[in-house]
LUMVO-974207 format. One line per 3 residues: number of its first residue (from 1); their letters; for each residue y, x, z of N, C-alpha, C. Coordinates in nm, 3 decimals. Example, Ala and Ser with C-alpha at 12.3 -4.5 7.8 and 13.67 -1.06 7.14 Angstrom:
# LUMVO-974207
1	AS	-0.569,1.319,0.780,-0.450,1.230,0.780,-0.330,1.320,0.780 | -0.225,1.285,0.708,-0.106,1.367,0.714,0.003,1.290,0.787
# end
This chain:
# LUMVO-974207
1	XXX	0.356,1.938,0.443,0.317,1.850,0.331,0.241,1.731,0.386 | 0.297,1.593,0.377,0.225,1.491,0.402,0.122,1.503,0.337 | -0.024,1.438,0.412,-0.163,1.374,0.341,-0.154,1.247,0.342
4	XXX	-0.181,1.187,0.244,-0.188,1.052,0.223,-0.353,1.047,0.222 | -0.432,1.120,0.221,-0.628,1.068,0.235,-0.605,1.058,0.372 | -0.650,0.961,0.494,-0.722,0.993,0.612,-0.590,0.963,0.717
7	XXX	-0.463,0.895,0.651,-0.323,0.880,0.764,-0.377,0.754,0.794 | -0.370,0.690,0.911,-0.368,0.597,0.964,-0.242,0.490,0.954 | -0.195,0.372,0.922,-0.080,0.321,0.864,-0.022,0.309,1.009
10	XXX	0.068,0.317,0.983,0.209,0.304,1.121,0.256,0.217,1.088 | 0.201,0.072,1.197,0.253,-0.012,1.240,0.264,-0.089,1.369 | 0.398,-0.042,1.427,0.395,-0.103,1.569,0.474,-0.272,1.569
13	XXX	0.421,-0.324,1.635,0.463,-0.472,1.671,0.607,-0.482,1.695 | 0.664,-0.592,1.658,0.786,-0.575,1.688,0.832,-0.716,1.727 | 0.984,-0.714,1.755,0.995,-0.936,1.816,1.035,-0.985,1.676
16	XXX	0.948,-1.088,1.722,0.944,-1.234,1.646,1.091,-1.269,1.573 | 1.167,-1.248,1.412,1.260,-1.295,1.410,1.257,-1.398,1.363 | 1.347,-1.471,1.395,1.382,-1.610,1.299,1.371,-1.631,1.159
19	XXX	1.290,-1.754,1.118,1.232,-1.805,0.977,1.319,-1.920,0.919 | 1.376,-1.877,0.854,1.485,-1.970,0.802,1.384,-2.094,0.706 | 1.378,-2.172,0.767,1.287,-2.331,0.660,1.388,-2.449,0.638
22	XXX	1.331,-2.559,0.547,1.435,-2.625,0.529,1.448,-2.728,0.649 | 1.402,-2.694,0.760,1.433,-2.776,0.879,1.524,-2.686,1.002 | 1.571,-2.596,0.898,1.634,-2.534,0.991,1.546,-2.378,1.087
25	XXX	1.633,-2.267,1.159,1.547,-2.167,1.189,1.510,-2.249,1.315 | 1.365,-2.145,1.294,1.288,-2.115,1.436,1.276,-2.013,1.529 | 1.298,-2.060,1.666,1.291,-2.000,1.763,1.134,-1.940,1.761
28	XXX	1.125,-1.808,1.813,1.017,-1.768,1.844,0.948,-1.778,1.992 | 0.843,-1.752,2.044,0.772,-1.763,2.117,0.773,-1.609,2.187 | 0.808,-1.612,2.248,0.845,-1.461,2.343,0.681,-1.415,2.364
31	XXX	0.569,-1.489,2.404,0.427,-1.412,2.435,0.382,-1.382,2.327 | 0.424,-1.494,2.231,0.370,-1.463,2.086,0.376,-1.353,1.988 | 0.563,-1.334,2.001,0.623,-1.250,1.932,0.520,-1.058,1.963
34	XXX	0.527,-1.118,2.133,0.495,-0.947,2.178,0.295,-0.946,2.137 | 0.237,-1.067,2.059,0.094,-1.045,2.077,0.012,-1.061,2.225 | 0.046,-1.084,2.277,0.003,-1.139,2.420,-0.083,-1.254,2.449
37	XXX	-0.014,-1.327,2.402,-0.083,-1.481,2.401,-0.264,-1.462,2.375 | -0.330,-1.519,2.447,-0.480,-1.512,2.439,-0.505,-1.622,2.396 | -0.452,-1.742,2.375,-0.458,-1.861,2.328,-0.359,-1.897,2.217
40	XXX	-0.291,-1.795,2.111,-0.197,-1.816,2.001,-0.252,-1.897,1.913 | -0.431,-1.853,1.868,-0.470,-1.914,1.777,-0.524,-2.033,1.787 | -0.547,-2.098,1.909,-0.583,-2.199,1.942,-0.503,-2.306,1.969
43	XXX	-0.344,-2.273,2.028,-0.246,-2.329,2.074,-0.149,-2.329,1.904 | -0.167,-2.265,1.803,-0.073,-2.272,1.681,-0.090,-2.425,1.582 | -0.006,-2.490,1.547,-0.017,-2.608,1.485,-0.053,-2.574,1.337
46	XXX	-0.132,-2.675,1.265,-0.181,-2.594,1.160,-0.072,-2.584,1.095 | -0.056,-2.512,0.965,0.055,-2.504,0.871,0.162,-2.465,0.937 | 0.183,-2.421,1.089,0.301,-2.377,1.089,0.379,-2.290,1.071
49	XXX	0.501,-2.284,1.074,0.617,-2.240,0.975,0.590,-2.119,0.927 | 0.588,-2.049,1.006,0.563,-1.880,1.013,0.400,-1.827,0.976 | 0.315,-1.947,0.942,0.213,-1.935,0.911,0.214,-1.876,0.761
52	XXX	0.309,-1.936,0.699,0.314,-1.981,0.541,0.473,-1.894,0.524 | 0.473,-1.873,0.409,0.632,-1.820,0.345,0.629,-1.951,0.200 | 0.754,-1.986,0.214,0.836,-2.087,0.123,0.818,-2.076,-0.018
55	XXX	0.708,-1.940,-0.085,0.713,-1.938,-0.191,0.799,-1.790,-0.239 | 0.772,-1.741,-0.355,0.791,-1.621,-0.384,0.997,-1.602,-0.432 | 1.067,-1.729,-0.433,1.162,-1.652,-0.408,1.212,-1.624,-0.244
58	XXX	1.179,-1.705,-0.172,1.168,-1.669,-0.048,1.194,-1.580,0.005 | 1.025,-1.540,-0.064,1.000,-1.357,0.008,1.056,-1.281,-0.064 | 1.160,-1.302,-0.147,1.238,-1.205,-0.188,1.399,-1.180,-0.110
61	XXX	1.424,-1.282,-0.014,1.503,-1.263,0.061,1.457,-1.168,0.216 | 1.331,-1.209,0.283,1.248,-1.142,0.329,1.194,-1.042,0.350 | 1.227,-0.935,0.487,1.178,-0.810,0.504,1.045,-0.792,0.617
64	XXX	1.028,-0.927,0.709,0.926,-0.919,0.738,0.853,-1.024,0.779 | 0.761,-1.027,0.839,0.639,-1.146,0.786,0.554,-1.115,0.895 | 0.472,-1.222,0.941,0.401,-1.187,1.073,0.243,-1.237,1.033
67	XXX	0.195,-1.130,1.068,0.019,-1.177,1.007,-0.053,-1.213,1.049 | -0.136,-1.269,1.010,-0.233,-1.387,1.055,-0.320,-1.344,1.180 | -0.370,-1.238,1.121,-0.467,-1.200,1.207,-0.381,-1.140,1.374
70	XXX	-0.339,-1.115,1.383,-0.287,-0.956,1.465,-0.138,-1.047,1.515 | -0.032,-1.168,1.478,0.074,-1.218,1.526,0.164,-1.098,1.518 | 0.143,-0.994,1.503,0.243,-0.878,1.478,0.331,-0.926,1.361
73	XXX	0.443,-0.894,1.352,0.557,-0.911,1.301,0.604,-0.766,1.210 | 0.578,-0.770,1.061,0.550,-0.611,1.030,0.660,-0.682,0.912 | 0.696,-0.506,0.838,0.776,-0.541,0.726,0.671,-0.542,0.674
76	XXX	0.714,-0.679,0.506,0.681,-0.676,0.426,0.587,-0.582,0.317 | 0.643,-0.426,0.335,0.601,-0.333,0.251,0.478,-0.301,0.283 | 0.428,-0.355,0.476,0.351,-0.295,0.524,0.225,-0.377,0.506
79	XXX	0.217,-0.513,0.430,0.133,-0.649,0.443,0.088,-0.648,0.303 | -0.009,-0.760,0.324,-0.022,-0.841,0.165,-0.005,-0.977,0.183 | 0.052,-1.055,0.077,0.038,-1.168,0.055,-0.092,-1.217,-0.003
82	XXX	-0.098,-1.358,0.044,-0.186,-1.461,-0.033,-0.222,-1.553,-0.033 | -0.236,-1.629,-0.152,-0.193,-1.749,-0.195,-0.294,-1.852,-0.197 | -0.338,-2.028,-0.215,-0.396,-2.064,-0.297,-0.418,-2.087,-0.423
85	XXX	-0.481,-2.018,-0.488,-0.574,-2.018,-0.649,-0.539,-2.218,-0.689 | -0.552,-2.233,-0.818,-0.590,-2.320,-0.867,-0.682,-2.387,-0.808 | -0.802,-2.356,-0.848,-0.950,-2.393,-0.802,-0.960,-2.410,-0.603
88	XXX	-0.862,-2.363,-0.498,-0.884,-2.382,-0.396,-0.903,-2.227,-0.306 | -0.949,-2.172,-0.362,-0.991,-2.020,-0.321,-0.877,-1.965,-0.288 | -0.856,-1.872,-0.183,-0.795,-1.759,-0.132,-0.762,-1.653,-0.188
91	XXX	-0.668,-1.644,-0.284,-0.680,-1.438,-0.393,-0.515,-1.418,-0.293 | -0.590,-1.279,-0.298,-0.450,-1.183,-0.338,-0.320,-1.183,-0.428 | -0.250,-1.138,-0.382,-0.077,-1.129,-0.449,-0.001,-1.022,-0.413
94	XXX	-0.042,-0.932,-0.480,-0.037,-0.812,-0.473,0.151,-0.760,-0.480 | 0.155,-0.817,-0.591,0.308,-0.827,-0.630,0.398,-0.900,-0.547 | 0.335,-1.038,-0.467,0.434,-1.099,-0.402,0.516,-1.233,-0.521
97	XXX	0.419,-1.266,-0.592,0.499,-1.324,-0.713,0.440,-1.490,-0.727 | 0.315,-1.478,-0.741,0.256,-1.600,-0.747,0.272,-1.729,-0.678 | 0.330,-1.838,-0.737,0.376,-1.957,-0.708,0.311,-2.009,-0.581
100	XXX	0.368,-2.084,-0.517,0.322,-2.143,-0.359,0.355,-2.125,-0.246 | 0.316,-2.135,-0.148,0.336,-2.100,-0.018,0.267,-1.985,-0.032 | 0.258,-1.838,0.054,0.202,-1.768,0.106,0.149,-1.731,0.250
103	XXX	0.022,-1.669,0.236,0.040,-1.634,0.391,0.010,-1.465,0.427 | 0.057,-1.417,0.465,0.071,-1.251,0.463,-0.030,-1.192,0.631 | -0.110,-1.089,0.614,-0.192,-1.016,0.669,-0.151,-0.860,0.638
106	XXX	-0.166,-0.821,0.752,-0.104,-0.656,0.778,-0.227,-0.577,0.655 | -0.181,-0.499,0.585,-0.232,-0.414,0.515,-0.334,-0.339,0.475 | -0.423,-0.355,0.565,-0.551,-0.313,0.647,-0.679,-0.383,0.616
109	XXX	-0.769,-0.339,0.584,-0.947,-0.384,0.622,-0.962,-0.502,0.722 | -0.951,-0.398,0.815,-1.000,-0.418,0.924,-0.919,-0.583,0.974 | -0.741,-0.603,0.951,-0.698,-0.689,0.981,-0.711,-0.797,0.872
112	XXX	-0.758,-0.781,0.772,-0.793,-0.902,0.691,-0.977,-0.921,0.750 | -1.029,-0.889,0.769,-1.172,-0.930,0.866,-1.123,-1.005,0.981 | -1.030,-0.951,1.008,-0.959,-1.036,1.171,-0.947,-1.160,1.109
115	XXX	-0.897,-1.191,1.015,-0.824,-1.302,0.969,-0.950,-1.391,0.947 | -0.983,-1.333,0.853,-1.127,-1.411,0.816,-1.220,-1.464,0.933 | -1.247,-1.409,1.007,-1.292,-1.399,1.118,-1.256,-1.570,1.211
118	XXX	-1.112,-1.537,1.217,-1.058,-1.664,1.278,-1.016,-1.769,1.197 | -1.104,-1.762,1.063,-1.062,-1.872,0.961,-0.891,-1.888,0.968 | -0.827,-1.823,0.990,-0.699,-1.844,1.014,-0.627,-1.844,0.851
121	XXX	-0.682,-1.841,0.745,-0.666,-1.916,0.601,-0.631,-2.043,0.609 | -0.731,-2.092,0.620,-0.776,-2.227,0.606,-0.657,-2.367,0.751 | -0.649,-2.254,0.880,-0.539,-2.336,0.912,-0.392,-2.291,0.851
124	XXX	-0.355,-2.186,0.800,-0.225,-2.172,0.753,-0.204,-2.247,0.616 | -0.316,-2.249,0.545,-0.304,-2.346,0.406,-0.324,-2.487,0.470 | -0.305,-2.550,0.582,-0.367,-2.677,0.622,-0.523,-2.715,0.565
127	XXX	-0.571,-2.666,0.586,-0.728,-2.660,0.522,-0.768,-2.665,0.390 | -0.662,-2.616,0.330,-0.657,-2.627,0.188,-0.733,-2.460,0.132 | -0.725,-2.370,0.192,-0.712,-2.213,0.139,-0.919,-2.203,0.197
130	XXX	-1.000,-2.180,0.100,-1.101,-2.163,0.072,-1.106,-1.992,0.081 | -1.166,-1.906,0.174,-1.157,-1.801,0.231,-1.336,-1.719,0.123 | -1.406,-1.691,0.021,-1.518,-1.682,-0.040,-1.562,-1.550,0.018
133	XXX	-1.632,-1.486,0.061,-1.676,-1.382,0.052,-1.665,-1.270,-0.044 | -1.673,-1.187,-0.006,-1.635,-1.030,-0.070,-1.474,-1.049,-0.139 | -1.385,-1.117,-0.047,-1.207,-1.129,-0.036,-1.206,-0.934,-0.014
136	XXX	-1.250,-0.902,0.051,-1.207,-0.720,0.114,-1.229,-0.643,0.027 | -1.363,-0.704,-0.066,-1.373,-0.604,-0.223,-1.297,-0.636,-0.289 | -1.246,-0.767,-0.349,-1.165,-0.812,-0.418,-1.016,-0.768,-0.401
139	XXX	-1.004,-0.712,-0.272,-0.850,-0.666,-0.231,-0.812,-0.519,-0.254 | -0.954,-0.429,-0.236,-0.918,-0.292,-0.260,-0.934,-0.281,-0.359 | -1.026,-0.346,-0.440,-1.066,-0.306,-0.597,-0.899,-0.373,-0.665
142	XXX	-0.838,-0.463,-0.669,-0.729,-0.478,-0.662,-0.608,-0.356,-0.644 | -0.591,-0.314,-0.564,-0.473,-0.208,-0.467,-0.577,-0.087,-0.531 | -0.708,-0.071,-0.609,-0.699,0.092,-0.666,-0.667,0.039,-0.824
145	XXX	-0.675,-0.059,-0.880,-0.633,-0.061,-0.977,-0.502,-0.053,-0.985 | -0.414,-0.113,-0.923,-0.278,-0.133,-0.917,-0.220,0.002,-0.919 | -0.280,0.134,-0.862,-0.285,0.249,-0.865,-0.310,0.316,-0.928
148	XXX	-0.398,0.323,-0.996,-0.445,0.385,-1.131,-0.350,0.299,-1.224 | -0.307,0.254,-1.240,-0.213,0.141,-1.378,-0.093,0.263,-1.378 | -0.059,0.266,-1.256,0.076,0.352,-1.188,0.085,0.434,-1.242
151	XXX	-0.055,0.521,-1.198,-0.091,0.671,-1.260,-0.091,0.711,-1.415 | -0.119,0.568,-1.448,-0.121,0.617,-1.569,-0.019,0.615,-1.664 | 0.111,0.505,-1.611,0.256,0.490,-1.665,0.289,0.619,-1.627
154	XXX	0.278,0.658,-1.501,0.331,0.795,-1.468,0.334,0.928,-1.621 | 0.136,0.911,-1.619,0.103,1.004,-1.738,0.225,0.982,-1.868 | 0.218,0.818,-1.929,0.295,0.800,-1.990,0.418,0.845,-2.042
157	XXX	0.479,0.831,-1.897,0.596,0.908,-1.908,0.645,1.049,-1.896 | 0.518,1.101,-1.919,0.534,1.284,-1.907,0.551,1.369,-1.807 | 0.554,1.247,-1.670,0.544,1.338,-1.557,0.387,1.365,-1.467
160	XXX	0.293,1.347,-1.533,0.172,1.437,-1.486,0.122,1.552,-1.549 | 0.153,1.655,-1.474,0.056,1.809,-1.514,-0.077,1.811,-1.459 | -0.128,1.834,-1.555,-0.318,1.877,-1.482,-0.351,2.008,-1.522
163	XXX	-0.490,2.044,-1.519,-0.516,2.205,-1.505,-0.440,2.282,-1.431 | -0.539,2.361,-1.365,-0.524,2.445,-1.241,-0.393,2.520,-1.243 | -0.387,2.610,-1.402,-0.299,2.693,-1.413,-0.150,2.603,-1.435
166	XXX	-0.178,2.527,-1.494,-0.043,2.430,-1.520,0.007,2.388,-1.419 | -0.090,2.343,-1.267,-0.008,2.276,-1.143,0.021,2.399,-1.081 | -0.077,2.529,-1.110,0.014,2.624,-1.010,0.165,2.660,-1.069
169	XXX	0.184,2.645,-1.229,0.301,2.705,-1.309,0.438,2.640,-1.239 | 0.393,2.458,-1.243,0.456,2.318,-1.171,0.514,2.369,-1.098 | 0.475,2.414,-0.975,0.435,2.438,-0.818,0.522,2.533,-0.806
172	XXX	0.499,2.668,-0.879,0.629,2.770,-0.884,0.739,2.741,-0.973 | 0.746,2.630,-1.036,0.889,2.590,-1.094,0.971,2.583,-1.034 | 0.948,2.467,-0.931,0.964,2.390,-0.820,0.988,2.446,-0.677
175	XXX	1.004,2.559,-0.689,1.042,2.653,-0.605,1.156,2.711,-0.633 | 1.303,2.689,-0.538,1.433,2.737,-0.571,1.458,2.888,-0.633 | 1.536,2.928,-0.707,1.545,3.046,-0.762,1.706,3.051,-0.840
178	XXX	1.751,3.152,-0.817,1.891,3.151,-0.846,1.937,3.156,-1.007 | 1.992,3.068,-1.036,2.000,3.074,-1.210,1.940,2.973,-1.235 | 1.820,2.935,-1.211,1.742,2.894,-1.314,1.706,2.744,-1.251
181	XXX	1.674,2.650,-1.311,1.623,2.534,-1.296,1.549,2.444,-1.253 | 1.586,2.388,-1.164,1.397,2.371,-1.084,1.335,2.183,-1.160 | 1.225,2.201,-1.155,1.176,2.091,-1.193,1.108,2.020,-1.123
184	XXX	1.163,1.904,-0.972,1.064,1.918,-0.865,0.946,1.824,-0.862 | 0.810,1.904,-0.769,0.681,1.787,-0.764,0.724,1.711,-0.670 | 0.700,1.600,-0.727,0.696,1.510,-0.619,0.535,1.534,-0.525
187	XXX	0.447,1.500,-0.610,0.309,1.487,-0.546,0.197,1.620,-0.590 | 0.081,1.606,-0.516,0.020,1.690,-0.538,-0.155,1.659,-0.539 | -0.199,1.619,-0.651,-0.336,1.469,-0.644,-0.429,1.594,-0.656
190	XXX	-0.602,1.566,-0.627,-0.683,1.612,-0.647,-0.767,1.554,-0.665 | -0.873,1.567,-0.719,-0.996,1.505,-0.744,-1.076,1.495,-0.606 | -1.169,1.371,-0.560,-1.188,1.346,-0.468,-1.335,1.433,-0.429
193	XXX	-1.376,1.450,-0.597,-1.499,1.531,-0.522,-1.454,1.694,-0.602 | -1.344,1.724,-0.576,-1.246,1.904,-0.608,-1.367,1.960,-0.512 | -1.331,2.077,-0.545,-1.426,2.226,-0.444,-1.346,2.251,-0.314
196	XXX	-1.315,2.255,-0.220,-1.232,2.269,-0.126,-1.137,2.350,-0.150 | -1.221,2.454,-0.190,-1.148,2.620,-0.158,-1.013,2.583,-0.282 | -1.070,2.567,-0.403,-0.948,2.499,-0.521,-0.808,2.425,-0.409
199	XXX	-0.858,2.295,-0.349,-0.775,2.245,-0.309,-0.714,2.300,-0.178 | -0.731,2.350,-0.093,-0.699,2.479,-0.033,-0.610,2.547,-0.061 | -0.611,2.596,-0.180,-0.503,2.757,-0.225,-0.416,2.642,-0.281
202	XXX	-0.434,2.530,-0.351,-0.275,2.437,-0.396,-0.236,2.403,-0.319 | -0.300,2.365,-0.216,-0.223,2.288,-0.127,-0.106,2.421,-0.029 | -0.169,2.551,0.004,-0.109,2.630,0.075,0.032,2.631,-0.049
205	XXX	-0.006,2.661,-0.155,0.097,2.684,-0.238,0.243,2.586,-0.234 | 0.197,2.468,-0.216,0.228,2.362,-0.250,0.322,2.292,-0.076 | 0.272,2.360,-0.002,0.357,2.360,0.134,0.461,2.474,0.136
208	XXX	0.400,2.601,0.079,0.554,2.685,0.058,0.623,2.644,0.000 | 0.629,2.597,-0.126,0.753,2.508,-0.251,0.768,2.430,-0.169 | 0.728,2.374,-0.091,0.787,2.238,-0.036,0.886,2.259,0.066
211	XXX	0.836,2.371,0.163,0.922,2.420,0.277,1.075,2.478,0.213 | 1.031,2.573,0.117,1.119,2.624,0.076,1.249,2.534,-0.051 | 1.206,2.472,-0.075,1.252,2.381,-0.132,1.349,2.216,-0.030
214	XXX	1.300,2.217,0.035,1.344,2.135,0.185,1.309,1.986,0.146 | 1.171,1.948,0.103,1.144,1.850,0.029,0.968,1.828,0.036 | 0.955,1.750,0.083,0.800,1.698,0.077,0.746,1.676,-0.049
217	XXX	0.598,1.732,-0.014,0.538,1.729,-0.155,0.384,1.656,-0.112 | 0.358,1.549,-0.167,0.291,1.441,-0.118,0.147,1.497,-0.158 | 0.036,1.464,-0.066,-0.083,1.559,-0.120,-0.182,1.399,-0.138
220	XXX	-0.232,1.383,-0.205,-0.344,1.299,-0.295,-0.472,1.327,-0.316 | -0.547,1.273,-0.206,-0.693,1.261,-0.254,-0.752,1.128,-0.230 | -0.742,1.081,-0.366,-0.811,0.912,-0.340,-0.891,0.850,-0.491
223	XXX	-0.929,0.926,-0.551,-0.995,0.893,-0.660,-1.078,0.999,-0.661 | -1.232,0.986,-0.792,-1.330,1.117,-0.767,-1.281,1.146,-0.924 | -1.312,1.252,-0.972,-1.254,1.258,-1.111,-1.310,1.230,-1.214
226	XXX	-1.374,1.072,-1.171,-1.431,1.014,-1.341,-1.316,0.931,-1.346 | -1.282,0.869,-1.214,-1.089,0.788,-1.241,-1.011,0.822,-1.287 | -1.006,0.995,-1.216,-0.877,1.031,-1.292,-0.902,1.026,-1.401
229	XXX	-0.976,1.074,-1.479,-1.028,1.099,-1.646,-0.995,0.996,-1.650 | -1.017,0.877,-1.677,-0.980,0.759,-1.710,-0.856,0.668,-1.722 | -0.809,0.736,-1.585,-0.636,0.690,-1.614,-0.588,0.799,-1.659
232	XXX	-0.604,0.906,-1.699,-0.522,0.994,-1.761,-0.548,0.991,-1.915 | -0.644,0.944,-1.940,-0.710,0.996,-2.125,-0.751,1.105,-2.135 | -0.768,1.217,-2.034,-0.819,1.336,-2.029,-0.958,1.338,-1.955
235	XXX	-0.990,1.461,-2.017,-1.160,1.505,-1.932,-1.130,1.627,-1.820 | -1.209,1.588,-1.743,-1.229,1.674,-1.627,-1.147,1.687,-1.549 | -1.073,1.603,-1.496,-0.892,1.608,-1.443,-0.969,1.648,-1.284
238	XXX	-0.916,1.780,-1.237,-0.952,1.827,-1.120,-0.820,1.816,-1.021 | -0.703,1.862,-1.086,-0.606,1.845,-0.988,-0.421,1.882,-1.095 | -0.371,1.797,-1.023,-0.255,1.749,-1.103,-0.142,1.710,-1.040
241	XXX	-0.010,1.764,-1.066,0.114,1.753,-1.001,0.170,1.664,-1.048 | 0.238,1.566,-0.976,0.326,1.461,-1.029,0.476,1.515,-1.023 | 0.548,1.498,-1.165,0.665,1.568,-1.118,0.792,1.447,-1.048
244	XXX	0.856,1.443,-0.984,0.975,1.396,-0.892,1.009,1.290,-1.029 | 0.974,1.162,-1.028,1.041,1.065,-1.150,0.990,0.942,-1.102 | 1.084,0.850,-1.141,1.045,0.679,-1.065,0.913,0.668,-1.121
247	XXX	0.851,0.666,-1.209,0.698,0.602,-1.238,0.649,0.696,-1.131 | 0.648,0.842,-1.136,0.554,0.883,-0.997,0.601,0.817,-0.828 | 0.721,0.807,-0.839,0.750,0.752,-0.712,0.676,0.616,-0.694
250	XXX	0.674,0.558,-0.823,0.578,0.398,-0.803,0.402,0.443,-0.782 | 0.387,0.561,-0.831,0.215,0.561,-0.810,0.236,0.589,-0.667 | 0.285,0.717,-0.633,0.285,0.728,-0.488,0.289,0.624,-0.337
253	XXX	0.382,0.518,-0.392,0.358,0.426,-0.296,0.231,0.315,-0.331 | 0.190,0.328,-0.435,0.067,0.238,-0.420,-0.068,0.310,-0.362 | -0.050,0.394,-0.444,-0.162,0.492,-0.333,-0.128,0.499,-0.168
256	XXX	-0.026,0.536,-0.149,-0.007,0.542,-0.010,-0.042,0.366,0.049 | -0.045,0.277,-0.006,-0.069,0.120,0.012,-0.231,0.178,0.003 | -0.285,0.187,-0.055,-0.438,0.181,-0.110,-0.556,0.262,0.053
259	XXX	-0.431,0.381,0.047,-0.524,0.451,0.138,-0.514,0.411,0.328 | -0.332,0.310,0.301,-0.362,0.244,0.447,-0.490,0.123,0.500 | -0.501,0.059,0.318,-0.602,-0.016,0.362,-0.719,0.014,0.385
262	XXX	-0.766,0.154,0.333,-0.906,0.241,0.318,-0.923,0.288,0.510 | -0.782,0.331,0.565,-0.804,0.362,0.667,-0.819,0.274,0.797 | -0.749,0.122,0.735,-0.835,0.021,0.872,-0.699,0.061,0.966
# end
């Protein structure tokens, strides 16, 4: 059973591909591409090409994007975008939607501090992108809402079980059996401040259905349970199975987004 609390995001560097602009593609920089260069950020022209994406239909042709901080060359799924604001300021674009040029940073804490760090905003917007302080709160508080929204279309749509006895009932549904029907979990959430031993016996449970079933069952600890209560409309939400349905498949990857950036 994958953990999504405490995975470290997997992203290895990869070469530099070509950026289709309206001047035609660009060749990449072979030291650059591999991160090598000790002088990239000093030797890069401002605004250039690969600094910025063309705007959000663009990046809809677009699978990967090279980030500011780090010159690594990552897919898309693995980054965030972001834009200039009206007013001049630096926000997030979570969605990938918001009008303008963009400039994309690997997924991470730690690599948006890099960024910041080397003002490297402010030359990819041509000194236009105003970088404000507490951008890193503004980004996770962002990516857990975006998550909880998820969670709670999920609820919506009838695929979250909570109470103990109900995720263990889930849990043995979801376990093959001849005749009869299976109903599978996708995920398996807990409250962040659960009792161990609770999360313990689901989770053992919850790796047999999974083994036996030949299907991963995603384990979730990233909220304490005054959130969950809150995105669910329920009290006391200790621990809760998501069953196998596109709205849970959409919470799951935002959480799994949420907790790469938690892990830096």
């Amino acid at each position: 059973m994958r953990r999504v609390l405490g995975t470290a995001q997997a992203g290895a560097e990869a070469e530099m591909p070509t950026v289709d602009d309206e001047a035609g593609p660009v060749g990449p920089d072979p030291a650059r591409a591999a991160g090598t260069d000790p002088d990239a950020e000093a030797d890069a022209p401002e605004g250039a090409p690969d600094d910025t994406d063309a705007g959000p239909a663009a990046v809809r042709r677009e699978t990967t994007r090279q980030c500011l901080a780090t010159r690594a060359v990552l897919p898309v799924a693995q980054m965030l975008r972001f834009v200039v604001g009206p007013d001049g300021a630096v926000v997030p674009d979570l969605a990938a939607r918001l009008p303008g040029r963009g400039a994309w940073v690997a997924a991470n804490r730690g690599a948006l501090r890099q960024a910041l760090k080397k003002k490297a905003f402010s030359r990819a917007f041509r000194g236009q992108g105003r970088a404000e302080e507490g951008l890193c709160e503004l980004v996770e508080a962002l990516l857990e809402k975006d998550a909880l929204a998820a969670l709670a279309l999920a609820n919506k749509a009838g695929q979250v079980v909570t109470g103990n006895s109900k995720v263990v009932e889930a849990l043995q549904s979801a376990a093959p059996r001849p005749g009869m029907r299976r109903v599978p979990v996708a995920g398996l959430m807990h409250a962040a401040d659960a009792a161990a031993d609770g999360m313990a016996k689901l989770d053992a449970l919850a790796r047999r259905v999974g083994e036996a079933a030949g299907r991963e069952i995603v384990r979730v600890v990233a909220f304490p349970g005054a959130q969950l209560d809150l995105a669910l409309g329920r009290a006391n939400v200790v621990h809760a199975a998501l069953l196998a349905h596109p709205t849970s498949a959409g919470f799951l990857a935002r959480v799994t987004r949420l907790e790469g950036w938690r892990a830096e």
